[in-house]
C-alpha positions as CSV (number, residue, x, y, z in Angstrom):
1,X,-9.1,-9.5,8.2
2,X,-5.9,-11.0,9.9
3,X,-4.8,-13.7,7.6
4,X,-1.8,-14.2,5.9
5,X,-2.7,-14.4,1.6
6,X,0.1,-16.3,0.4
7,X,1.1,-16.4,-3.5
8,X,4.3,-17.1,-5.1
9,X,6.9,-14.9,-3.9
10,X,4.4,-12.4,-1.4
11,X,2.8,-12.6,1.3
12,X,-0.1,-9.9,1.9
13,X,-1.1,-9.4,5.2
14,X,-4.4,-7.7,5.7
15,X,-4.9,-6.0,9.3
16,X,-6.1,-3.2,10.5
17,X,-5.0,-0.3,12.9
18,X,-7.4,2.0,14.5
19,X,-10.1,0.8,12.3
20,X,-8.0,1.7,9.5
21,X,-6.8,-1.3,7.1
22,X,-3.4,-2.1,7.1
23,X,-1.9,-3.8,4.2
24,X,1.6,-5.5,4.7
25,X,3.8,-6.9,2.2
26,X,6.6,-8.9,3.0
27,X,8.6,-10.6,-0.3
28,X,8.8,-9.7,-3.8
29,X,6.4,-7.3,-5.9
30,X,7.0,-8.2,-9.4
31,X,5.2,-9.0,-12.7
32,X,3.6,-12.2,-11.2
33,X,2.6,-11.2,-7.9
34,X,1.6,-7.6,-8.6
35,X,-2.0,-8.5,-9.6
36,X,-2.6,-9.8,-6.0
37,X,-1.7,-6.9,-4.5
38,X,-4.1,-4.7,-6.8
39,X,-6.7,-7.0,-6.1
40,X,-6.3,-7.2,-2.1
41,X,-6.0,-3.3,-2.1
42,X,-8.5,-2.6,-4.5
43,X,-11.2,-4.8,-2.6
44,X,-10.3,-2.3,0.5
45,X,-11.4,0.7,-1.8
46,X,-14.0,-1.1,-3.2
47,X,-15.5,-1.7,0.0
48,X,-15.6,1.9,1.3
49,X,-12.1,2.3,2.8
50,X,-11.1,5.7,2.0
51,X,-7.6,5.8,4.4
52,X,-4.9,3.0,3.7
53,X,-1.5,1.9,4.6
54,X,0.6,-0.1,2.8
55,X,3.9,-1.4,5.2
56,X,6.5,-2.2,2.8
57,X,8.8,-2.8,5.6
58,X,9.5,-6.2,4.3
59,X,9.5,-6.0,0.9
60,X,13.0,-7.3,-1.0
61,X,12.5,-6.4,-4.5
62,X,9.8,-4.4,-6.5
63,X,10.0,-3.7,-10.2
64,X,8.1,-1.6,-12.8
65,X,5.0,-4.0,-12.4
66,X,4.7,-3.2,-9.0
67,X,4.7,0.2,-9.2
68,X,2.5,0.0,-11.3
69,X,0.1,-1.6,-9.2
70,X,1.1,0.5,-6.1
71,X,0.4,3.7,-8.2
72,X,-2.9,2.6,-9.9
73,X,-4.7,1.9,-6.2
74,X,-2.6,5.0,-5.3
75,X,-5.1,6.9,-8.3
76,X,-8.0,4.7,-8.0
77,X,-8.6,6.3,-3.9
78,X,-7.9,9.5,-4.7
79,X,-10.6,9.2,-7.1
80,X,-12.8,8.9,-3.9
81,X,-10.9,11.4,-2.2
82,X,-9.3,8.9,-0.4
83,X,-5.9,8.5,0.6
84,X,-3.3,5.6,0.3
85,X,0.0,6.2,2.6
86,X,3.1,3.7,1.9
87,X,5.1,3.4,4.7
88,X,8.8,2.2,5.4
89,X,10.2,2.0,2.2
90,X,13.4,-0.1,2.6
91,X,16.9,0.0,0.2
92,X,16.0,-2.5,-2.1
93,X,12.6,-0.8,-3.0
94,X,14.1,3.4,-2.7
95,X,14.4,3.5,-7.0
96,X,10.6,2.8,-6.5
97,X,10.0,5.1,-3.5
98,X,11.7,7.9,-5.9
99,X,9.7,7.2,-8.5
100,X,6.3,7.2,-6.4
101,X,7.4,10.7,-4.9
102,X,8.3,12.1,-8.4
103,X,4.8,10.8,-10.2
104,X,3.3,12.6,-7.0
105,X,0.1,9.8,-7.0
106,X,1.3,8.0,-3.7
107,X,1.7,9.3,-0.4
108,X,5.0,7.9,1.2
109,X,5.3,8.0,5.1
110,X,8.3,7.0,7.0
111,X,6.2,4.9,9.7
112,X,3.0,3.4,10.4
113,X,2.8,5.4,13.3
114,X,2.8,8.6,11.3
115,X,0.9,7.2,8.5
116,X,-2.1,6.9,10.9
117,X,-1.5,10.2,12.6
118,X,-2.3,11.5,8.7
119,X,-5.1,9.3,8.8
120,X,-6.6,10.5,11.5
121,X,-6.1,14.4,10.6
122,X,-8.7,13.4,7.2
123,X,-12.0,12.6,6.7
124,X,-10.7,9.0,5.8
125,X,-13.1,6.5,6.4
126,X,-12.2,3.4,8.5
């Protein structure tokens, strides 16, 4: 689960932490690359993962596609009462960060640290 997926302007990094998977982005979330992102994250939930973190420590730029994409895998695990924590929201992202707080479908955490302490307080699975 440890390799770099490079495409266009993102890179997702699938890891994990504490047996939970760990998602981190690092570049731009936009029209083009917000597909890939749905599709790494919805193969997690698709597989069984219940409990996700998305690091967005590293992320530049997001627009309204990648919201979009961040708030339909946000939907899609609490459909299996999971949860899906995004963590580290930087300036270039906190219009998006507003938004995901106000549409109340992600859950935004200001470290991974904290994300997993969360984590670990659910019935997640790993």
């Amino acid at each position: 689960m440890n390799q770099p997926e490079k495409r266009a302007h993102i890179q997702i990094n699938l890891g994990s932490i504490d047996g939970f998977p760990l998602v981190t982005l690092d570049g731009e979330c936009d029209a083009f690359t917000a597909p890939f992102i749905h599709g790494a994250v919805g193969a997690l939930i698709d597989a069984g993962y219940t409990g996700i973190i998305i690091d967005i420590t590293d992320l530049r730029y997001m627009d309204g596609a990648g919201f979009e994409a961040l708030d339909s895998c946000c939907t899609k695990i609490k459909a299996v009462d999971g949860m899906l924590l995004i963590v580290n929201p930087g300036k270039n992202v906190e219009n998006i960060y507003e938004m995901l707080r106000e549409k109340e479908s992600c859950e935004i955490e200001r470290d991974v640290e904290s994300a997993l302490a969360r984590l670990r307080e659910t019935k997640c699975r790993k």
